[in-house]
N, C-alpha and C positions, 0 to 999 in steps of 0.2 A: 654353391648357393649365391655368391656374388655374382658370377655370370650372371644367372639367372635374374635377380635383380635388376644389373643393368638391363639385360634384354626388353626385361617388361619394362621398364619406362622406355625404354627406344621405342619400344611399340605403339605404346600410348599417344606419340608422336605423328602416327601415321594420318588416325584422323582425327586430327585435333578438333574442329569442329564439335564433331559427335563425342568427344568424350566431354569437352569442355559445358556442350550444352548437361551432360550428363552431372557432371560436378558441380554444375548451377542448382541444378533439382536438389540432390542432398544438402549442396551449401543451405538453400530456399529453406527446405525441411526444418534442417538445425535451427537456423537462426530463427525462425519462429517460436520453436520447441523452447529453444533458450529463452528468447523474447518473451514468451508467456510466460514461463516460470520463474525470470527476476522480477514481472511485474505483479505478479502474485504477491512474490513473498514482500516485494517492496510496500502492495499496498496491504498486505497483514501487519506490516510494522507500521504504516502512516495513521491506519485507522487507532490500532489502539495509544501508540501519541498523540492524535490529536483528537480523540474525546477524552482523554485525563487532561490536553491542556486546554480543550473549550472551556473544561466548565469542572463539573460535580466528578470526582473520582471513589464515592461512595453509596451510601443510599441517601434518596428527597424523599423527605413526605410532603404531599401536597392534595390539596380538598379536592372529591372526584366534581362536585360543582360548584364553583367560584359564586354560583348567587345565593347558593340556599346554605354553605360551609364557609367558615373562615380559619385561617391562622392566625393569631395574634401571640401576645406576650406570654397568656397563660399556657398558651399550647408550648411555648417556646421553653419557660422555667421547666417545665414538666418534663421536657423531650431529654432536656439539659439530665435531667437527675436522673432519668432511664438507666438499667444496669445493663451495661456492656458502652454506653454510649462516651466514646472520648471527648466532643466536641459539637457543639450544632450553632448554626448562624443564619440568621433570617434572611434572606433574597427576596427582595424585589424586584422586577423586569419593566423593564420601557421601552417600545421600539419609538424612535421621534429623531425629528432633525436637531441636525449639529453643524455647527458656525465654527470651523478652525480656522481662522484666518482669512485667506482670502475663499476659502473653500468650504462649501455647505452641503452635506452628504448626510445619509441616513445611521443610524447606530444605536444599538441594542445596547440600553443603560441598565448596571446591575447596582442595585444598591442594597450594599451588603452592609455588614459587622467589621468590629476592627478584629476579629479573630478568623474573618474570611481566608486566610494564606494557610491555616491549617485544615480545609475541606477543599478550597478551590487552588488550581493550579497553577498561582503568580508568583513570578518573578521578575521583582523588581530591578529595572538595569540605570534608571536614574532618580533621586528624591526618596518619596517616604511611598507607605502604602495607608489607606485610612486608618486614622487610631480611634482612642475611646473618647479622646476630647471632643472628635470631629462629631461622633457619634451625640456626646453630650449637647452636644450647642447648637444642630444641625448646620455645620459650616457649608455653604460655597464652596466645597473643595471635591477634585477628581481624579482621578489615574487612569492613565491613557494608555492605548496597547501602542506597542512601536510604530503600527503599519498606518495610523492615524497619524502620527508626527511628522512619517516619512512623508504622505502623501500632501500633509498642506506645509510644510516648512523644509523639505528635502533636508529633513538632520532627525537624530532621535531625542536628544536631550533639547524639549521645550516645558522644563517646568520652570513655571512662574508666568506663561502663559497665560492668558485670559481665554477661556470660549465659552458658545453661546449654547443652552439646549433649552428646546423646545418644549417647556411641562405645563400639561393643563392649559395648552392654549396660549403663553404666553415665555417670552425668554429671557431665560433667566444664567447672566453671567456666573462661571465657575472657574477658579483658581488651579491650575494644573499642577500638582504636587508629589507626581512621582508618574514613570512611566514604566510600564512592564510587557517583556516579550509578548509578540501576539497571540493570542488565543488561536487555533486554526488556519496557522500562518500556510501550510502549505493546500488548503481548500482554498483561502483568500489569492494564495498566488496561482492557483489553475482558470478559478471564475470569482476574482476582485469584485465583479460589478452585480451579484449575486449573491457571497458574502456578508456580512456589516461586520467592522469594526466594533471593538466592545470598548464601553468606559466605563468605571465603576466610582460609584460617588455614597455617601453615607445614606444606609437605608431610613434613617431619620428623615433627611434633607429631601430624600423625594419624595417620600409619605407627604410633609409635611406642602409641600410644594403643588405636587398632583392631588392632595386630599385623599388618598391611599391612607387608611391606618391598619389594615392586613397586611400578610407577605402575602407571597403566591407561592414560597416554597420554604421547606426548612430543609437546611442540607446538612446531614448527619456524617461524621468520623466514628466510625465502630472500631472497638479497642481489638487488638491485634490476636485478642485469643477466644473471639467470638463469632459466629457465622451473620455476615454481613445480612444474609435474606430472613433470617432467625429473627435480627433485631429487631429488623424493617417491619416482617408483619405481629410483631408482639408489640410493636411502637401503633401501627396502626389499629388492630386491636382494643387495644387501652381507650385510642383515642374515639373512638366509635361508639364503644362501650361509654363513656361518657355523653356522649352528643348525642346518646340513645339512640343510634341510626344504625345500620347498617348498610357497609358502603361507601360511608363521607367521606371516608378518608383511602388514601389507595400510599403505596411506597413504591419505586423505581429505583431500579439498582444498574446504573451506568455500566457497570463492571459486565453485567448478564448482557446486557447491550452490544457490546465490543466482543463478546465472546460470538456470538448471532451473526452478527457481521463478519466477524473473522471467520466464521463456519462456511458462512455464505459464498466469501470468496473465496475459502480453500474448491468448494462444490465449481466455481465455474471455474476458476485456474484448471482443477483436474479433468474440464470439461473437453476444455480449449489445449488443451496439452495432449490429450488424448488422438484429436482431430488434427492434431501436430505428428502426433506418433503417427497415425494412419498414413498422411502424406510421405511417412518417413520408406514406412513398406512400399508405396507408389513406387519413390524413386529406386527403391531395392528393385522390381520390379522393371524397371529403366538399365539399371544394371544389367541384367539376364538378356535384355533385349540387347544390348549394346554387345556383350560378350558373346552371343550365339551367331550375331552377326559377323563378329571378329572371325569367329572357328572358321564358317563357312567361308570368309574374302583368305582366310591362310591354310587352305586345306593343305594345299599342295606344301607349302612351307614346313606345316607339321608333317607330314611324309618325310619330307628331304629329312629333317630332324632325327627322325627315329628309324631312316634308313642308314646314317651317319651312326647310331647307338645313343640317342635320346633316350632313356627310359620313360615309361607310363608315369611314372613319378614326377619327372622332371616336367612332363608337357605338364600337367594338375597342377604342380607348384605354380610354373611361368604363368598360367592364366588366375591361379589364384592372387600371386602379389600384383596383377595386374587390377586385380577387382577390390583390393585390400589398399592399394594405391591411390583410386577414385575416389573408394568409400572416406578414407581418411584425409585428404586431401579435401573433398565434398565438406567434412566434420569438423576441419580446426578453423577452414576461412567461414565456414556459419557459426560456429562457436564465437567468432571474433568481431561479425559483424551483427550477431544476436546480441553479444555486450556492449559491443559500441554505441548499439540505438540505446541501450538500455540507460546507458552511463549518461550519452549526449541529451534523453530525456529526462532523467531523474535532475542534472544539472540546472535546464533550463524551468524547471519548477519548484528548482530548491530543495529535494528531498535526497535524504539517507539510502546511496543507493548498497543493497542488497545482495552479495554473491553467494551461493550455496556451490560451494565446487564440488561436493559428492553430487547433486544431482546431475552438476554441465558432465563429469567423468561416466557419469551414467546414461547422457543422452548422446556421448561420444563413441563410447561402448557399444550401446545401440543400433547407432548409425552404422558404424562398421560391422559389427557381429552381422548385422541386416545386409547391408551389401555382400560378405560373404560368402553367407549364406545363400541368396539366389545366384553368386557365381558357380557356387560348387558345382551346379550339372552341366555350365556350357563347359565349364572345366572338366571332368569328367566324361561331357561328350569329344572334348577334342583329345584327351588321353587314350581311346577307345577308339578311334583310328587307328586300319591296318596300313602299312607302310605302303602296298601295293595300291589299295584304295584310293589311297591321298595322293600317292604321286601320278594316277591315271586323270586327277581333277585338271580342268583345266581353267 
C-alpha cells in the first residue's frame, strides 16, 4: 500500500498543470461553501445581538395613529400594574442634529425613564445612566453611546462634556453624564454614514423642550413565567377597550422580529450553500475528466504494470488515492482559505467571528466523498485493461 501511495503522487507530478488547475476548482468550491456558511451563522449571531442591543428586547405598545391615539401617564400607571408585566418605561424619539465638539452629525435622541437599563440594552462603561432626580427636575443631562465620543474627541470617557441638540427649532446645551457601549455598533461599523448614533436624555427634558407631552412608545419587561405575545396583545386589548376603538393601539415584539430575520437568513445561506454544493459536483466532474485522460496518456504503463503481476486491485487503488489525493488536497487549502476571508472579514468590521467545525468536517467530507466518487470508473476503466491490449497502445 505504500508503494502505491508514493506512485500516485509521482504521478500527479507528471502534469502538474492539469491537476493543479484541477485542485484550484475544488480549492474554489470549498472556500465558498465554507465562505457562505461562516457568514451565515456569523450574521445569525450579529442580528440577534444587535437588536437586543439597539433597542427594546421585549414587547412596545405603541398607538397604531400618532394623531388620532396617544400614550401618556395614564396609559403608563396602568401598563405598570398589568399582570405578568415586570417593568415598563416611556420612550420618546427624536431624529435632529448634534453639536459634539468640534463635529455636528445627525442622532436618534431617546428620552427614556430612569428604569430604562432594565427593558433597553445599556451598558454603562463611563459615569451614571439617567436617574429619577433627572427625571424629576427635567435636567440638561445625557448619555452617549461610545461611537459618538469616539468620533468627536478620539477617547471614550467625555463625561462632563457639554453638547448641543437641536429641539424644537432651537439648541439646547446638555451635560454628558455617562456613556454606554454602542447600540448597533457592528451596523455602524459596516455603513457609519447611514447609521446615527444614539443618545438618551430624560424623557421629561425633551417632552418639556420639544412640547411633546405623549411617548411614542411604552417598552414593556414580561416577567419570566409569562408568554411575551400573550401579554402584548391582552395589554393592547385593555387598552382599546378603553379608548373605545378598535385598532388604536397595536404591540411589537423585537424577539418575533429577530427570529424572521434569523429565518430569513438561515433560507438564503442554504440557498447560496447549495449553488456552492452544485459547483462542488462541477469540479467532481473535472476530476473524471482529468483521470480518464490520465488512463488514456498511461495505457501502455498499466499494461507494463500487470504484465510484471500488478493486480486489478492494485491499478483501482493507484488511480483511486490519486483522485483522493486531488480531492483532499483541493478541500484543506479551500477550507483554509474559506476561513481566512472569513476571519480577515469579520475583523475588519469588528464582529464575533463564527466556526461550526461539524459543518467545515462535512463540507470536507463532501468534497472528497465527491471527488471519489467520479474517479471510481476512470479507475475502474484502467483496472479492466488487458495486459496485451495496453501493451500494443502506442
Amino acid at each position: 500500500m505504500f508503494d502505491l501511495i508514493i506512485a500516485s503522487i509521482k504521478n500527479l507530478r507528471r502534469k502538474k498543470l492539469r491537476n493543479y488547475l484541477t485542485i484550484l476548482a475544488i480549492c474554489i468550491s470549498v472556500a465558498s461553501f465554507v465562505l457562505i456558511s461562516t457568514i451565515g451563522d456569523v450574521g445569525k449571531n450579529a442580528i440577534e445581538t444587535e437588536l437586543s442591543s439597539l433597542g427594546i428586547d421585549g414587547v412596545s405598545i405603541l398607538p397604531e395613529d400618532k394623531e388620532t391615539t396617544i400614550l401618556s401617564e395614564k396609559q403608563l400607571q396602568e401598563i405598570k400594574e398589568f399582570d405578568g408585566v415586570s417593568s415598563a418605561v416611556p420612550i420618546v424619539m427624536q431624529y435632529t442634529d448634534v453639536k459634539v465638539g468640534a463635529q455636528e452629525s445627525q442622532s436618534l435622541i431617546w428620552g427614556i425613564d430612569a428604569g430604562a437599563k432594565q427593558v433597553i440594552a445599556l451598558t454603562p462603561i463611563y459615569g451614571r445612566l439617567i436617574n429619577q432626580y433627572d427625571i424629576a427636575t427635567s435636567a440638561n443631562v445625557c448619555v452617549v453611546d461610545e461611537s459618538m465620543a469616539l468620533e468627536a474627541y478620539r477617547r471614550s470617557n467625555i463625561v462632563g462634556k457639554n453638547i448641543l441638540l437641536n429641539i424644537g427649532g432651537s439648541w439646547e446645551s446638555f451635560e454628558v453624564v455617562g456613556v454606554v457601549s454602542s447600540g448597533g455598533n457592528i451596523l455602524q461599523n459596516i455603513v457609519g454614514n447611514y447609521i446615527p448614533s444614539f443618545l438618551y436624555v430624560p424623557y421629561s427634558s425633551l417632552g418639556l423642550l420639544s412640547g411633546q407631552s405623549n411617548f411614542d412608545r411604552i417598552a414593556i419587561k414580561v416577567q419570566e413565567n409569562y408568554d411575551v405575545d400573550s401579554v402584548g396583545r391582552e395589554i393592547v386589548a385593555t387598552l382599546n377597550q378603553q379608548e373605545g376603538a378598535i385598532g388604536a393601539y397595536k404591540s411589537e415584539n423585537i424577539s418575533q422580529q429577530k427570529d424572521q430575520l434569523t429565518e430569513v437568513l438561515s433560507i438564503v445561506t442554504t440557498v447560496l450553500s447549495v449553488i456552492a454544493g452544485i459547483s462542488l459536483v462541477v469540479a467532481g466532474l473535472g476530476i473524471m475528466t482529468v483521470m480518464m485522460s490520465s488512463v488514456t496518456e498511461r495505457t501502455r504503463e498499466i499494461g507494463i504494470k500487470k504484465a510484471i503481476g500488478a493486480s486489478r486491485r492494485n491499478i483501482m487503488v493507484e488511480f483511486l488515492i490519486e483522485t483522493l489525493t486531488i480531492s483532499f488536497l483541493g478541500s484543506a487549502i479551500g477550507t483554509a482559505i474559506g476561513l481566512g476571508v472569513a476571519i480577515v472579514g469579520c475583523s475588519m468590521v469588528d464582529v464575533e467571528i463564527i466556526i461550526n467545525p461539524q459543518l467545515i468536517l462535512t463540507c470536507v467530507v463532501f468534497s472528497v466523498g465527491t471527488g471519489v466518487l467520479f474517479g471510481v470508473y476512470p479507475a475502474q476503466k484502467a483496472a479492466s485493461l488487458k495486459p496485451v491490449d495496453a501493451l500494443r497502445n502506442e
